[in-house]
N, C-alpha and C positions, 0 to 999 in steps of 0.2 A: 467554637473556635477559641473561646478565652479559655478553657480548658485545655485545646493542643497545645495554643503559644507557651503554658507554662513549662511546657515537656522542655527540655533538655534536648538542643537540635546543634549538634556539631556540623553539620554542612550544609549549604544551599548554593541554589544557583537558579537566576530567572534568564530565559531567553524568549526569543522569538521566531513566531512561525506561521507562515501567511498571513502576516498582520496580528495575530494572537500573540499575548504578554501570557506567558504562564511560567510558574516556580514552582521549584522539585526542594524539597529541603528531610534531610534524615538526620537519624539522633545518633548516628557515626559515620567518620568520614570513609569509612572503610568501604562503604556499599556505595559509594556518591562516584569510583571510576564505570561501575557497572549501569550505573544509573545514567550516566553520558551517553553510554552507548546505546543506551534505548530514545533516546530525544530525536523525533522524525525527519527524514532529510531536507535541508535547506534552512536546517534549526541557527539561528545567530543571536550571541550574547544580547543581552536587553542590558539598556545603560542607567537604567534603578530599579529599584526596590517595588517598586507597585508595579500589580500582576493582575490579571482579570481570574485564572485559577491558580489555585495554591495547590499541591502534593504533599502529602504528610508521610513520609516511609519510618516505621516503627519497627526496626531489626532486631528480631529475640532472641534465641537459642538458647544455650545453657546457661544456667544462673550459675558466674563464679561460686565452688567450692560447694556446690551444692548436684543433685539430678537433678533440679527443676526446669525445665522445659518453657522459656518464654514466648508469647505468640509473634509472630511478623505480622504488621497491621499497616493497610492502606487505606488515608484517609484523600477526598479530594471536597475542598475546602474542608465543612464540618460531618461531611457523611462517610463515615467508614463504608466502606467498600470488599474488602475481605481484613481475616481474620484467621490466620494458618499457621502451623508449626512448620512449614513447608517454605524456605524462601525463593524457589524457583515459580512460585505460585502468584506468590506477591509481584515476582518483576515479570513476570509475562502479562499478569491485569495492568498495572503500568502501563506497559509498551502498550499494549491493543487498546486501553483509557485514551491515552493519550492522542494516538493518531484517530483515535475516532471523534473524539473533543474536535480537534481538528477540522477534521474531514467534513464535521456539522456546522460550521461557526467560521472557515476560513473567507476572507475578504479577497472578494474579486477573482475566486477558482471557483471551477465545481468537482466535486471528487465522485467518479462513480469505481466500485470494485468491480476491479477488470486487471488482466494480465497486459501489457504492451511489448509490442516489437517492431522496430521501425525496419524499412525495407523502398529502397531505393528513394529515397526523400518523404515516405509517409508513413502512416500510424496502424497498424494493424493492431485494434481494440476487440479484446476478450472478455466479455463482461462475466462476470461467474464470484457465486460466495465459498465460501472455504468448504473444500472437499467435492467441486465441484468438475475438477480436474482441470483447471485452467496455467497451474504452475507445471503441470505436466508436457499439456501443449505449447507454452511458452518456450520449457525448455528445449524441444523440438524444434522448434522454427529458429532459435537463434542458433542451435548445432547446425542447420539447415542452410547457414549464413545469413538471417537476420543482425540487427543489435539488439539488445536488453534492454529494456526503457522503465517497465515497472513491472513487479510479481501481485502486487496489491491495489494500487491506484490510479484507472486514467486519470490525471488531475488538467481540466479544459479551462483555458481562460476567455476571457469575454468574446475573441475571435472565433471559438472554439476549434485552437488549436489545442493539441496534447505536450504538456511537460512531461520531464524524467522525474520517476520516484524511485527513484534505489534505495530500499531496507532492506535491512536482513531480509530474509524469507525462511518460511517455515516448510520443511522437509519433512511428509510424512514417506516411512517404509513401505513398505511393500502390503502389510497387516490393516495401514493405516493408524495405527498404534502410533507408534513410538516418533516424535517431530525431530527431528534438528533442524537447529540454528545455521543456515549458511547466506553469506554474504557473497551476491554473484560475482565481483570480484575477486576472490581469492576463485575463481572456479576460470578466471581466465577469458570469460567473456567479453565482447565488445561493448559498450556502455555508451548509448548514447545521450549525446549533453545539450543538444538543441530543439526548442517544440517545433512537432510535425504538424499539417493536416493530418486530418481521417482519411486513408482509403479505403481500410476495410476492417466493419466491423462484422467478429464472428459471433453469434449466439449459441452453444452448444453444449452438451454436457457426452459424458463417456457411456459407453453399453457395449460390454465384452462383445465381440463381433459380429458389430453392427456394418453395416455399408453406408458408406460419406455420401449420402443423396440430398446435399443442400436444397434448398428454395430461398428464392432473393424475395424477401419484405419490400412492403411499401412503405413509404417515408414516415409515416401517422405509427404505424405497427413496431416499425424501427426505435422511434420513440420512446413508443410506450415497454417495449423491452428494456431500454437503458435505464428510463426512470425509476424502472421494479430496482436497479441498482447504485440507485445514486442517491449518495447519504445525506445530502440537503434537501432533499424532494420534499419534506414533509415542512420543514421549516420554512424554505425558499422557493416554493413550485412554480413561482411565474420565472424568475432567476433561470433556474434548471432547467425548464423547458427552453426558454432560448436558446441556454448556452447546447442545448443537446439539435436541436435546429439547427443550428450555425454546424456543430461538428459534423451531421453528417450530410450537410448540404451536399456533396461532391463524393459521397462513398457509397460503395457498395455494404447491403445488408443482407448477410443472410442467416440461417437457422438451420440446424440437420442436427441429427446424433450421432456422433462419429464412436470408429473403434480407435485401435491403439494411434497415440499420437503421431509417432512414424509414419505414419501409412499417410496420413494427409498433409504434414509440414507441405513439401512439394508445392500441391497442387493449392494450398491457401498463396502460396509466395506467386505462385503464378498467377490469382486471383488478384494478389495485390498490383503486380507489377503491370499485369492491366488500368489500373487508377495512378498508377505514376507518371510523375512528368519526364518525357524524353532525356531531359540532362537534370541533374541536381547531383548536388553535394552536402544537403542539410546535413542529413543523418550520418556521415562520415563518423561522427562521435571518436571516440579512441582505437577503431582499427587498425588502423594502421601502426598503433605503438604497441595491441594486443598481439599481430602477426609476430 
């Protein structure tokens, strides 16, 4: 560390996030607008100087008036991390560092990777890791008339109801290849802004033409599926487990392998809408100013 601090750091900035103090600081202010925009939602200014993690971003490229080629380097406190000619490299370990820092260490949530869609005052939770086609059927259920609630984290608090995490998300083609960057928002979507209960949580992954022949889990089984996804389980496991008890006290669980997404949005919302209460307004979120 006494070796970064002598570096030459023209920008910083520490905030906060689930209770986490952490600082992002680079050696130009150039890369510190891009750097904003990777800080995980619900990120707010910290009012000093002392951080529990520190971010080192080391921007290289070409050496004035020379070819030399300098590297982009991330450090998080004194441990480099990567080491790239590449700066798209650099700010994508960032962003996925950071919300996982998070995700393992936040006070008073528990975060399992899952997709969310709320649907008449509840939670429809997708547990799934990347590539597991969970942003695929998310997308389905809110063209479906769901809202958006998260592409990456159900995040439960002590009730174990579900918060909104709105990130960017990451857009793989068609190949699986190639990601972009898209923020549900510019896509138009409804966003929902208040925690739900659980009604229903889905377990599933894709298989080219497969047929949707769920089976409902027992409560114990339910569980132990979510925990396989939930990023404090190994640090917090008494924590976890309750908070995962509590969520699906009142939900349905099920598991199957489903084919293309379209074909079951439908009949999950109908699933849901069974676990919903007669009248509610929770999940209204911004529809009404999306229409």
């Amino acid at each position: 560390m006494e070796k970064l601090d002598r570096l030459g750091w023209a920008a910083a900035v520490s905030f906060v996030s689930y209770g986490l103090r952490i600082g992002v600081r680079a050696n130009t202010p150039e890369v510190m607008d891009q750097i904003l925009e990777l800080l995980p939602p619900g990120t707010k200014p910290a009012r000093g100087p002392r951080v529990q993690l520190l971010y080192s971003v080391v921007a290289g490229g070409t050496k004035p008036r020379t070819r030399i080629r300098r590297f982009n380097m991330l450090y998080a406190d004194a441990a480099r991390i990567v080491r790239t000619t590449v700066w798209e490299r650099v700010r994508d370990t960032l962003e996925m560092d950071l919300q996982l820092y998070v995700a393992e260490n936040a006070r008073r949530r528990v975060f399992v990777h899952a997709g969310v869609v709320g649907w008449r005052g509840r939670a429809i939770v997708i547990p799934g890791r990347s590539l597991s086609g969970k942003t695929t059927l998310v997308r389905a259920l809110v063209e479906a008339g769901g809202t958006f609630r998260s592409d990456e984290y159900a995040v439960l608090d002590s009730r174990g109801q579900v918060h909104p995490y709105v990130a960017t998300m990451s857009v793989r083609d068609s190949t699986g290849g190639h990601v972009e960057k898209i923020h549900p928002e510019t896509l138009g979507w409804p966003i929902g802004v208040k925690p739900l209960p659980v009604g229903l949580v889905v377990v599933t992954s894709h298989r080219s033409g497969a047929r949707w022949r769920p089976r409902q889990l027992s409560a114990g089984r339910a569980v132990m599926e979510l925990l396989a996804h939930t990023v404090s389980a190994r640090q917090q496991p008494e924590r976890a487990l309750a908070t995962l008890r509590l969520a699906i006290s009142n939900a349905m669980v099920i598991k199957g392998v489903r084919g293309e997404a379209e074909e079951i949005a439908a009949a999950l919302l109908s699933r849901a809408a069974d676990r919903a209460p007669s009248i509610s307004t929770a999940d209204s979120g911004r529809r009404a100013a999306a229409m």
